[in-house]
N, C-alpha and C positions, 0 to 999 in steps of 0.2 A: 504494500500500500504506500503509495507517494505521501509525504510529509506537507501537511498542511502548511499554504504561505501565508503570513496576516498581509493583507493588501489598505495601502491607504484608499477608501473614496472621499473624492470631491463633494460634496455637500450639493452640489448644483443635478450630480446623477441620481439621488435619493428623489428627488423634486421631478426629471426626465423620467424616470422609472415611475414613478407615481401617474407620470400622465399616460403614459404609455400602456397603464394599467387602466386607467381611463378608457382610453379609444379604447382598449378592447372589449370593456364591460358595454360602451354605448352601441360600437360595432354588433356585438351581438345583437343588444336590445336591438336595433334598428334592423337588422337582418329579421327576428323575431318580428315585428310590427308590421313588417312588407311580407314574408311570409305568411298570415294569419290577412291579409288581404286579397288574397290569392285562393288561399281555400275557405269558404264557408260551407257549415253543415247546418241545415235548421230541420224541423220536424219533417217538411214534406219534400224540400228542394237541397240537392246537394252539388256542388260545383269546387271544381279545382283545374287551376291554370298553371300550365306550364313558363315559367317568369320569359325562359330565353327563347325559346321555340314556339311560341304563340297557339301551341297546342292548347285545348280546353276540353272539359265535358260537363255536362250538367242533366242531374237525371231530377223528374217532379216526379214523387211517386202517387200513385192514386187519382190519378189525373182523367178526366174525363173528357172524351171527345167523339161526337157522333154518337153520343149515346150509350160508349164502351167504354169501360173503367182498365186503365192499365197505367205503365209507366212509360212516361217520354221520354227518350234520353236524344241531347242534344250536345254535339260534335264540332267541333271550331278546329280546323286548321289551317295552317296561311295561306291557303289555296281555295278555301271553301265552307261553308257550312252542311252539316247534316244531318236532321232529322228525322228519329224514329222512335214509333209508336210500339211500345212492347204487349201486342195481346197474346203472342204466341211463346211457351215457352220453352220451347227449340231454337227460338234465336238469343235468349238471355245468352248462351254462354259466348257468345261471340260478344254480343255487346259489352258483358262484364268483362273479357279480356282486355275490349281496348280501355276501357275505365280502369282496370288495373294498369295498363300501359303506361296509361298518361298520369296517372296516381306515382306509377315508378320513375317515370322520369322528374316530374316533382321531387320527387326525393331525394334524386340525383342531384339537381340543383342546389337541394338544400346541402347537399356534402360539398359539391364547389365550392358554394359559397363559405363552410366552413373554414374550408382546405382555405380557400382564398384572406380569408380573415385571420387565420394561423401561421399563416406564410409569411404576411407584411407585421403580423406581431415577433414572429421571431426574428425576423430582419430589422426592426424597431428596435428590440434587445439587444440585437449584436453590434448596433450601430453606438447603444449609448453605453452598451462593454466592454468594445473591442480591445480598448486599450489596456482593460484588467486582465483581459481573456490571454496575450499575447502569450506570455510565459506558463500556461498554465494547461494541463493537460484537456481540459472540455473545451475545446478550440475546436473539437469537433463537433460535439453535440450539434451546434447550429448549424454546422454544415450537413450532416446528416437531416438535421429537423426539416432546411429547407428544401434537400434531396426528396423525402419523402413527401411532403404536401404538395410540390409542385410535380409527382409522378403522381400523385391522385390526384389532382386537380388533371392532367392529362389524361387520365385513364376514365375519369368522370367524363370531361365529355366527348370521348368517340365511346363512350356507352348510350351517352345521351342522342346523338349521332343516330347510332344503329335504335337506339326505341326508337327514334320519329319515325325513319322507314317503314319499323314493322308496323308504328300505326297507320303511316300514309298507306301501307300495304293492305293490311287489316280493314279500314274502312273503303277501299276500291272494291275489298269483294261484296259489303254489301251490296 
């Protein structure tokens, strides 16, 4: 085990670190607050959007039309809208695929944006450390930290990528 160094800090980095603890608490909150505008669930209508990909679905349940009681589900892509009336239920499970789709790439999103917000936090740290860091053996840590966020933040989205397809795919065949 390496021998512990006592390191002088500057008094000015205690105050940098602090804000920097800041941005990340409001970062999230704000990611939170844009998030939670994107999807709503209420008793009859459920709706969630894809933030980057302008995917969307929105299903009304109980919904009557012509006389017949079913669910609507309704499809938003950046190409087109499309509406369907669920009385039969042999096509739920195609429908509920692509609403799980668009449900997963949401999700996906929401890891970016993680990834994204964790990346410029630890890039933030090494910027107001660097100088502590120099002699010291965690000189890596942040090099790995931002090796890994920024391979899932790439891996996020050509996952994101490949769902739009399969829902562009997915709703051509209805």
């Amino acid at each position: 085990m390496l021998p512990l160094q006592k390191v002088q800090v500057e008094n000015k980095t205690y105050g940098q670190l602090a804000a920097i603890v800041l941005y990340l608490i409001g970062a999230l909150v704000t990611w939170n607050a844009v998030q939670n505008q994107y999807r709503q669930f209420h008793e009859d209508v459920w709706s969630e959007r894809s933030l980057f990909t302008g995917y969307m679905y929105q299903i009304e349940l109980d919904k009557v039309i012509d006389g017949q009681k079913g669910d609507l589900y309704l499809f938003s892509t950046p190409s087109g809208q499309f509406e369907r009336m669920l009385y039969d239920p042999n096509e739920q499970h195609m429908l509920f695929r692509i609403e799980r789709e668009i449900h997963s790439m949401a999700n996906e999103e929401d890891e970016m944006i993680f990834s994204v917000i964790m990346l410029s936090y630890v890039w933030l740290c090494w910027l107001v450390l660097r100088k502590y860091l120099v002699n010291t053996s965690i000189l890596l840590l942040p090099v790995l930290a931002s090796y890994y966020f920024a391979i899932s933040i790439w891996h996020d989205w050509q996952s994101l990528q490949d769902r739009a397809e399969d829902v562009t795919r997915l709703i051509s065949r209805l």
